[in-house]
N, C-alpha and C positions, 0 to 999 in steps of 0.2 A: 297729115297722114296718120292713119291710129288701123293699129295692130289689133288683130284676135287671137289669142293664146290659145294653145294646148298642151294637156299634160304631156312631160316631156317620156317617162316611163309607159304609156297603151297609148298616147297619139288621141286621145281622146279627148273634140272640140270642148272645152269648158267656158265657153260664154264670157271671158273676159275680155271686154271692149275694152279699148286704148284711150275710148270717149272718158273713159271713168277713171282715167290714173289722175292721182295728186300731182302736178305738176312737179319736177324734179328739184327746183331749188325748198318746195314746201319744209318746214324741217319739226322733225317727230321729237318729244320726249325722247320713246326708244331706239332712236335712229332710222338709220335707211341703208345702213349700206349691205349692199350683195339681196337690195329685195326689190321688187316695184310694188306700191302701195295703192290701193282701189276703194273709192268710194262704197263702191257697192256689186255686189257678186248676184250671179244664177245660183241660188240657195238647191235648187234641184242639181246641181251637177258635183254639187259636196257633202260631205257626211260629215257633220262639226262634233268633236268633241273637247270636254270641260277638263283642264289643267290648274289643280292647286296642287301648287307646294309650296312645304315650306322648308328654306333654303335659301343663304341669300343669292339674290343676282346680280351682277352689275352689265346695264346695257352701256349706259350712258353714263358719263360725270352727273347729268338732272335727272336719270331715270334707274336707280335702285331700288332695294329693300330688303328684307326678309321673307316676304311671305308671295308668289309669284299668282296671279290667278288669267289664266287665257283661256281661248280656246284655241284646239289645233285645228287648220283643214286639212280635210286629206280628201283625194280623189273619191268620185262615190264607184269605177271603174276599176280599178287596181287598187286601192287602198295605200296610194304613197301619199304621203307627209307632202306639201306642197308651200305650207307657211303656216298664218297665227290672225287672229285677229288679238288685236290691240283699241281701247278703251282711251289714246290718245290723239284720236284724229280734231277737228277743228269743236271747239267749245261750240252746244246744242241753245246758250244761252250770252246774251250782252254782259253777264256780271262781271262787278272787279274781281272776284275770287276772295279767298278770305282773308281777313283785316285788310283787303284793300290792296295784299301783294302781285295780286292778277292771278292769270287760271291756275288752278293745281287739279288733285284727283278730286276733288269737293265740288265742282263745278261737273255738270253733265256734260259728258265729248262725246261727241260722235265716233263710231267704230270702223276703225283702219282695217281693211283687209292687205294682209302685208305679205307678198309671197313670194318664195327663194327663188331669185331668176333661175338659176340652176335646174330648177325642177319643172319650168315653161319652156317650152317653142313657142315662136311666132307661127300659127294655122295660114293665116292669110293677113294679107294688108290692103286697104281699102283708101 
């Protein structure tokens, strides 16, 4: 059974299919908790913007650093914060990563759309 979300703030359908969640045991560099994660979004029903700082962060015991670069999504509707894409979703390529220790940020990943359940309704279930 897979869900349609909407923003939880204007009620307004945002195209996110349940087709398209990472499976729940998947497990991110940055975590998962308190978000559901998405393959891939309706680019028309968000307004993405670009976040660097610098600052450390810690998400994860494997996922720090100093210097933070995301973007945010926020609704294209009301303009709420809804979550982030992350740069840690499944490696774009077979390699061992470097020297052989397996993937790191060196390796191209595919891009997690990661968003606060908080900020979703379920629209419909299908």
């Amino acid at each position: 059974m897979a869900a349609v979300y909407s923003c939880r703030e204007c009620g307004t359908n945002l195209n996110l299919d349940g087709n398209h969640l990472f499976p729940p045991h998947f497990i991110f560099d940055a975590g998962n908790k308190g978000t559901l994660s998405f393959s891939s979004v309706d680019a028309t029903k968000f307004r993405f913007e670009k976040e660097d700082k610098i600052r450390p962060f810690f998400e994860t015991i494997d996922y720090w650093g100093i210097q933070r670069k995301r973007t945010k999504i926020k609704c294209n509707s009301c303009g709420r914060l809804v979550g982030y894409i992350y740069d840690d979703g499944p490696p774009l390529t077979d390699s061992p990563g470097q020297l052989h220790f397996g993937p790191s940020q060196v390796i191209p990943r595919a891009p997690r759309y990661r968003f606060k359940i908080k900020a979703l309704q379920i629209a419909s279930q299908t």
